[in-house]
PDB file of N, CA, C and O in Angstrom:
ATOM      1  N   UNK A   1      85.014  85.363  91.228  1.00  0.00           N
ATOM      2  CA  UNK A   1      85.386  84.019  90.837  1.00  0.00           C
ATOM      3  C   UNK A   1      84.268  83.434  89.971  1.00  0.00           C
ATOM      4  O   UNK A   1      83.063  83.615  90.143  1.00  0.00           O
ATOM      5  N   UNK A   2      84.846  82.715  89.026  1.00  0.00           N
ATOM      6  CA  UNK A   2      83.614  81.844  87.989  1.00  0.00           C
ATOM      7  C   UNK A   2      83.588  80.516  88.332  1.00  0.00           C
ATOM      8  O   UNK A   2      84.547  79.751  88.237  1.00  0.00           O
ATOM      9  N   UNK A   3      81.976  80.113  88.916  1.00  0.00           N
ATOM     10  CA  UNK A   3      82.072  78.488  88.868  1.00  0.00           C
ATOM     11  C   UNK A   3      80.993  77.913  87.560  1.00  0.00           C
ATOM     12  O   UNK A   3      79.936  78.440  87.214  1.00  0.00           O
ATOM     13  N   UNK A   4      81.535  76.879  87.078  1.00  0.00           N
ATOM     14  CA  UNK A   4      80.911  75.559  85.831  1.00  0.00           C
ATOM     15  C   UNK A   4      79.498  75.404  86.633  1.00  0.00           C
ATOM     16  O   UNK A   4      79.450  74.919  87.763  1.00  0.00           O
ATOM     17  N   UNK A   5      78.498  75.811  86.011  1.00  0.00           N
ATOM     18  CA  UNK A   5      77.185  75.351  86.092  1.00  0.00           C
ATOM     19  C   UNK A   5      76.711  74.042  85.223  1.00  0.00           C
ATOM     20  O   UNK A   5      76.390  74.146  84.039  1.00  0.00           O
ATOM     21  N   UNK A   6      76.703  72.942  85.857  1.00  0.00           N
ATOM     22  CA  UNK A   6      76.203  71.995  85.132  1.00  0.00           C
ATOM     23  C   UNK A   6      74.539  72.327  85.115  1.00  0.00           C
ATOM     24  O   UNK A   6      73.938  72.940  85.998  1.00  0.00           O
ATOM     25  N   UNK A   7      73.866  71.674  83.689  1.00  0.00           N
ATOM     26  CA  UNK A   7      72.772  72.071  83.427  1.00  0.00           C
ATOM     27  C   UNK A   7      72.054  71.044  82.989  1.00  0.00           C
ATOM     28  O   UNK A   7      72.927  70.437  82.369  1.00  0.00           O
ATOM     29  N   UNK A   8      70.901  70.298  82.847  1.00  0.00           N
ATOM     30  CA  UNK A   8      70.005  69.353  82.096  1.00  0.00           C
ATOM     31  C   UNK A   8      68.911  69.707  82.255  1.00  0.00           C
ATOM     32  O   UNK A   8      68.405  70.252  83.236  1.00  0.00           O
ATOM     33  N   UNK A   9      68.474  69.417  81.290  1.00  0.00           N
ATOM     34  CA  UNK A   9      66.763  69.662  80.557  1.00  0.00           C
ATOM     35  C   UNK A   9      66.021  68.236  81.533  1.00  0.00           C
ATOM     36  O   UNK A   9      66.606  67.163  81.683  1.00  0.00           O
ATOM     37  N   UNK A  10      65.213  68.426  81.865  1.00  0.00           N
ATOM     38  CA  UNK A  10      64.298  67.263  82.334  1.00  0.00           C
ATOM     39  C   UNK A  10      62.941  67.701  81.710  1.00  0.00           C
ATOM     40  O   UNK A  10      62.756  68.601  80.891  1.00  0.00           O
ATOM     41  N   UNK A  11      62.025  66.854  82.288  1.00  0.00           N
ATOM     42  CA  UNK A  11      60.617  66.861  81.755  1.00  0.00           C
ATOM     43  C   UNK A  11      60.077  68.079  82.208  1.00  0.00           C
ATOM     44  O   UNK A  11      59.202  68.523  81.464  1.00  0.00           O
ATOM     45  N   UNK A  12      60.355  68.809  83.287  1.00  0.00           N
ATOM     46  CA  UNK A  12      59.641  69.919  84.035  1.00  0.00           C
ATOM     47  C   UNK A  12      60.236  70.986  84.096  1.00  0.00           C
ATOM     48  O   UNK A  12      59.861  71.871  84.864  1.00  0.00           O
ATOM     49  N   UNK A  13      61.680  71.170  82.999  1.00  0.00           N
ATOM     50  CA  UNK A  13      62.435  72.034  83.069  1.00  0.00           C
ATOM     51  C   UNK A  13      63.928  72.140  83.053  1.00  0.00           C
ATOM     52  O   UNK A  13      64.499  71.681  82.064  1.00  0.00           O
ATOM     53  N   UNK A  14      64.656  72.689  84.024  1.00  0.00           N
ATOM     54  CA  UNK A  14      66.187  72.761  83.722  1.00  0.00           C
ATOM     55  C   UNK A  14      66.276  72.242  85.071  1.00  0.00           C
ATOM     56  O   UNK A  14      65.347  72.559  85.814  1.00  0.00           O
ATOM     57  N   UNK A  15      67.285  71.440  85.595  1.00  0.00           N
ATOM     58  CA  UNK A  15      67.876  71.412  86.848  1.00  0.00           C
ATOM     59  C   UNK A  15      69.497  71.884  86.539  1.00  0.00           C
ATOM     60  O   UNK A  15      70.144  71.960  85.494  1.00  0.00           O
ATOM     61  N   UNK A  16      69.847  72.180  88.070  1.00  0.00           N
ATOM     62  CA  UNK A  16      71.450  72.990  87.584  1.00  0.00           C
ATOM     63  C   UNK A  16      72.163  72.078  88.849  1.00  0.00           C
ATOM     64  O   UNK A  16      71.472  71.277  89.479  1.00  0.00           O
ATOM     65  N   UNK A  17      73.163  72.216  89.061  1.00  0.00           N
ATOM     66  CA  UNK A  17      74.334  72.272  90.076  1.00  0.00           C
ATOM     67  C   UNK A  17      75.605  72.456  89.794  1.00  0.00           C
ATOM     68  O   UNK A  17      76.030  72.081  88.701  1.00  0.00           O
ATOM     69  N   UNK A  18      76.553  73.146  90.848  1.00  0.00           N
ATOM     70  CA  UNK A  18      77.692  73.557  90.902  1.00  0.00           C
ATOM     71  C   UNK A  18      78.523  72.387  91.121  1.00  0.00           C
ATOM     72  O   UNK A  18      78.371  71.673  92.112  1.00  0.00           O
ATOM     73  N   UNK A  19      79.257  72.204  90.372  1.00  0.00           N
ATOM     74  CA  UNK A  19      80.495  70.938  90.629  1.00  0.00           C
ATOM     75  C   UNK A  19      81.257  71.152  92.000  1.00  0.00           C
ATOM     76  O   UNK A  19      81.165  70.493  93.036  1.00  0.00           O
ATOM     77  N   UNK A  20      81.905  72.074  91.762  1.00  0.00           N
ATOM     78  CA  UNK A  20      82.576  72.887  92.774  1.00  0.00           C
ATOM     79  C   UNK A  20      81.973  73.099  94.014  1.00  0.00           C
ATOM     80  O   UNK A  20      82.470  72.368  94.871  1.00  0.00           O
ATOM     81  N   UNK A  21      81.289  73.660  94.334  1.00  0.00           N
ATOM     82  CA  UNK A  21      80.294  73.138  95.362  1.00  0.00           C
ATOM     83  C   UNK A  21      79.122  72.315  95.841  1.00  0.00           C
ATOM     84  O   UNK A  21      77.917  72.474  95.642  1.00  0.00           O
ATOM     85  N   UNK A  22      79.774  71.399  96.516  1.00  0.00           N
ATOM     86  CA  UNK A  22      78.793  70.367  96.934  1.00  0.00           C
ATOM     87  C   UNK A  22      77.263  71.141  97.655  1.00  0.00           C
ATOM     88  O   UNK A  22      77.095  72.046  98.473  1.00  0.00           O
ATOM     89  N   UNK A  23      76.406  70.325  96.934  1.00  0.00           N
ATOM     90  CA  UNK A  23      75.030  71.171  97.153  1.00  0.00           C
ATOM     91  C   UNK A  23      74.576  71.757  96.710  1.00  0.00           C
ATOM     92  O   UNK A  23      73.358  71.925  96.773  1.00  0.00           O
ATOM     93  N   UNK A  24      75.338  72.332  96.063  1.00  0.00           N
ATOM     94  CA  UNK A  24      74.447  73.519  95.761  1.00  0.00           C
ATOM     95  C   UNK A  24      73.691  73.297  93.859  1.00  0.00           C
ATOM     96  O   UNK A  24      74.245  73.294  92.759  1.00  0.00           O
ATOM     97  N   UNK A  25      72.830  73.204  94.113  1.00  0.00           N
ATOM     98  CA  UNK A  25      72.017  73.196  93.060  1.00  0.00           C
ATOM     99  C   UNK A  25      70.516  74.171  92.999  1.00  0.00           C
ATOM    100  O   UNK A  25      69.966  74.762  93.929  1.00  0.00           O
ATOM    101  N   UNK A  26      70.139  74.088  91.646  1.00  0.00           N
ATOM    102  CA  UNK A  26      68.760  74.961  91.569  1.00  0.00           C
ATOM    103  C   UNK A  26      68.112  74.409  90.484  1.00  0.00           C
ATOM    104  O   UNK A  26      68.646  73.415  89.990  1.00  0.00           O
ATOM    105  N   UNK A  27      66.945  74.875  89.926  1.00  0.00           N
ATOM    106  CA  UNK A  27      66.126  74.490  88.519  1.00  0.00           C
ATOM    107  C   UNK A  27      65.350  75.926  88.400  1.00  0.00           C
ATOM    108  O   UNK A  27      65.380  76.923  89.122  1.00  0.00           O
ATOM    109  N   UNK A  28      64.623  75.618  87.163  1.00  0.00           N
ATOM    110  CA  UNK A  28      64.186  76.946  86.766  1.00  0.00           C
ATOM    111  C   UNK A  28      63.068  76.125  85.272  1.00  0.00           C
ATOM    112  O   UNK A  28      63.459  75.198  84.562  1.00  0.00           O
ATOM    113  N   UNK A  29      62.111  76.610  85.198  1.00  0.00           N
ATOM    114  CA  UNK A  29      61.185  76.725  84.002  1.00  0.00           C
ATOM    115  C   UNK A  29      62.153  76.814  82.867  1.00  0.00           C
ATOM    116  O   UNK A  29      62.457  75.838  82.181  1.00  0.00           O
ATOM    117  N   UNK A  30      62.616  77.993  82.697  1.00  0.00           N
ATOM    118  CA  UNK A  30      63.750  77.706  81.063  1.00  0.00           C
ATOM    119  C   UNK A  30      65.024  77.857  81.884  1.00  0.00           C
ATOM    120  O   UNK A  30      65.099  78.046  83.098  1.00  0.00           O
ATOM    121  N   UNK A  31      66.267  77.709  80.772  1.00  0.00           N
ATOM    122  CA  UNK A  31      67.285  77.681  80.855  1.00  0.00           C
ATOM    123  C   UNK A  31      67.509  79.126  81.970  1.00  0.00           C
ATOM    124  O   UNK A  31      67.740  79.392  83.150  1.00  0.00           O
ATOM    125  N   UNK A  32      67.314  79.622  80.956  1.00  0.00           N
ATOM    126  CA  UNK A  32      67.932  81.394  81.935  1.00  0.00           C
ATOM    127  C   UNK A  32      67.538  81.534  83.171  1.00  0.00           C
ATOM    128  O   UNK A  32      68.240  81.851  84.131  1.00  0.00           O
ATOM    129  N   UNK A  33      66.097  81.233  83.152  1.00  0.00           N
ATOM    130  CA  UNK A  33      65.485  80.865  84.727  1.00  0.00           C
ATOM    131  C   UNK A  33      66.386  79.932  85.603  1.00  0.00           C
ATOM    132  O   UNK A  33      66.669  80.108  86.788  1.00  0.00           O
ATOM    133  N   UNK A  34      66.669  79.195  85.019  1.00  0.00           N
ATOM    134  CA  UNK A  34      68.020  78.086  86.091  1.00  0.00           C
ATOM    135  C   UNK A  34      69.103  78.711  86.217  1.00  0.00           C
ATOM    136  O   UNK A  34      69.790  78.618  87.234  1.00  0.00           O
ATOM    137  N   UNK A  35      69.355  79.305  85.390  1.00  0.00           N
ATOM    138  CA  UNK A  35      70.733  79.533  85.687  1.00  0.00           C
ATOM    139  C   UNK A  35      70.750  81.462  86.732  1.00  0.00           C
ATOM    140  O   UNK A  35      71.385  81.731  87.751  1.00  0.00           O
ATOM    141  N   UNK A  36      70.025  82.175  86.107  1.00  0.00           N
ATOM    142  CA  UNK A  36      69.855  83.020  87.290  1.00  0.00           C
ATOM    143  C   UNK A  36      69.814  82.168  88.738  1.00  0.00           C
ATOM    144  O   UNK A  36      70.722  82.047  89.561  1.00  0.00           O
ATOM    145  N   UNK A  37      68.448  81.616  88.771  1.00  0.00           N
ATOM    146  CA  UNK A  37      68.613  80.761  90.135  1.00  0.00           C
ATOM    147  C   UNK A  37      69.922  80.150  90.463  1.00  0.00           C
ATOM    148  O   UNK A  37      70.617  80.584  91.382  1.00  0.00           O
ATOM    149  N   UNK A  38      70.170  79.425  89.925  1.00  0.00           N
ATOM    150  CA  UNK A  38      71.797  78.893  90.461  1.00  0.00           C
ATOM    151  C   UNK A  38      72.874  80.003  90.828  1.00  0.00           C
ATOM    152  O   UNK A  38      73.603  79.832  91.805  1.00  0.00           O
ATOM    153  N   UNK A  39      72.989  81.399  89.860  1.00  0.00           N
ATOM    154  CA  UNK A  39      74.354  82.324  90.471  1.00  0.00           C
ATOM    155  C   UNK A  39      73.669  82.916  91.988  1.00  0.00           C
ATOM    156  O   UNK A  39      74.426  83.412  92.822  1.00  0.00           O
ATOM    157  N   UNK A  40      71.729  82.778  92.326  1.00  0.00           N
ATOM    158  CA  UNK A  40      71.724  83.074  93.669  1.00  0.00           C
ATOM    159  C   UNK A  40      72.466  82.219  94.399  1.00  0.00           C
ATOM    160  O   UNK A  40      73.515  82.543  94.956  1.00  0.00           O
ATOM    161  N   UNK A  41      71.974  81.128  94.428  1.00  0.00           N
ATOM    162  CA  UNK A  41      72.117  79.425  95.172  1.00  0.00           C
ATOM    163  C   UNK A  41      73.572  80.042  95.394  1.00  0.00           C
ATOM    164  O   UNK A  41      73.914  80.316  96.544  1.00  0.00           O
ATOM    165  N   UNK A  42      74.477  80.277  94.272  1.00  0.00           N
ATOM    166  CA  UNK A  42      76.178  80.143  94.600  1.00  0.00           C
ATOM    167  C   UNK A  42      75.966  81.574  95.469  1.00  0.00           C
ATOM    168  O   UNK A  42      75.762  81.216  96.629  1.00  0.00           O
ATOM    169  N   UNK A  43      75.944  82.487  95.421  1.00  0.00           N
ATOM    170  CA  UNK A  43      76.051  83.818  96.224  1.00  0.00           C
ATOM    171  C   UNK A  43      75.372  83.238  97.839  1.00  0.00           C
ATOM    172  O   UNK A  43      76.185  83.203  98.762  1.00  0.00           O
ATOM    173  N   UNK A  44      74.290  82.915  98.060  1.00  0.00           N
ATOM    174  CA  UNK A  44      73.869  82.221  99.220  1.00  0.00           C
ATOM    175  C   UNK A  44      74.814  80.598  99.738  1.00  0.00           C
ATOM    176  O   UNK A  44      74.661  80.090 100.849  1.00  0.00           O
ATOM    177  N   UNK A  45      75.321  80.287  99.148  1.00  0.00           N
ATOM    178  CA  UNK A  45      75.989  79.290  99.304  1.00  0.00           C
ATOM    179  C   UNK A  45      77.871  79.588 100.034  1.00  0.00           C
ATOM    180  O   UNK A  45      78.521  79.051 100.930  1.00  0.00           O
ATOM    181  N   UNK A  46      78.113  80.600  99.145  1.00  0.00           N
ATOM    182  CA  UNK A  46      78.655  81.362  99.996  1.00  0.00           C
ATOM    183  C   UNK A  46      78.986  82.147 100.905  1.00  0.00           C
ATOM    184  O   UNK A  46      80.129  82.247 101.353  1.00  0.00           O
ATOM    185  N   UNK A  47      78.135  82.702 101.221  1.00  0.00           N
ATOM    186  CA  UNK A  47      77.420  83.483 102.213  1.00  0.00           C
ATOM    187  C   UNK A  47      77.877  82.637 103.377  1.00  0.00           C
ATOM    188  O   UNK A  47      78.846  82.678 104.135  1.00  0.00           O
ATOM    189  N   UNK A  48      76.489  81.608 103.193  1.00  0.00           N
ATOM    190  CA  UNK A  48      76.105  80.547 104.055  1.00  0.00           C
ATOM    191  C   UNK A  48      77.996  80.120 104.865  1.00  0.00           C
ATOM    192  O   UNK A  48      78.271  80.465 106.014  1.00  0.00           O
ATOM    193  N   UNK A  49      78.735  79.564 104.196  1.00  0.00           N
ATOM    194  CA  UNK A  49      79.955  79.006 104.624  1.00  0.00           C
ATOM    195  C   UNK A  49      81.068  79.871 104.981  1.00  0.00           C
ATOM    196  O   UNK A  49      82.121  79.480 105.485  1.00  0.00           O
ATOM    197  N   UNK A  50      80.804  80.932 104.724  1.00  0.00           N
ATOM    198  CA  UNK A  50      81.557  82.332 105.679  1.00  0.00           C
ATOM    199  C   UNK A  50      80.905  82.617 107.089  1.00  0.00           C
ATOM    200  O   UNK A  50      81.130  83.696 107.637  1.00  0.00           O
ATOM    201  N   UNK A  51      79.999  81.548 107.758  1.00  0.00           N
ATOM    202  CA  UNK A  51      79.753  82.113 108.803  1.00  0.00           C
ATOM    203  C   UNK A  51      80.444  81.505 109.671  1.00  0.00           C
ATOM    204  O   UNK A  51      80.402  81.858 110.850  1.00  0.00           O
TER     205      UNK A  51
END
């Protein structure tokens, strides 16, 4: 399944979060760095709510 990564630049980098799932967010130094981090966040996020 594909979820919409919302993304913004701030002063210290990228912050991310999933629309679709409440919570779940990440950041990262550059872009790619956030957004790797975020498809963990969603894989652990799922995880997490299958238990």
């Amino acid at each position: 399944m594909k979820y919409v990564i919302a993304i913004r630049k701030t002063k210290y980098g990228y912050d991310t979060h999933v629309p679709a799932l409440p919570g779940c967010h990440s950041q990262g130094d550059t872009e790619r760095e956030a957004i790797a981090n975020t498809c963990d966040a969603v894989l652990t996020y799922l995880d997490m709510t299958q238990l």
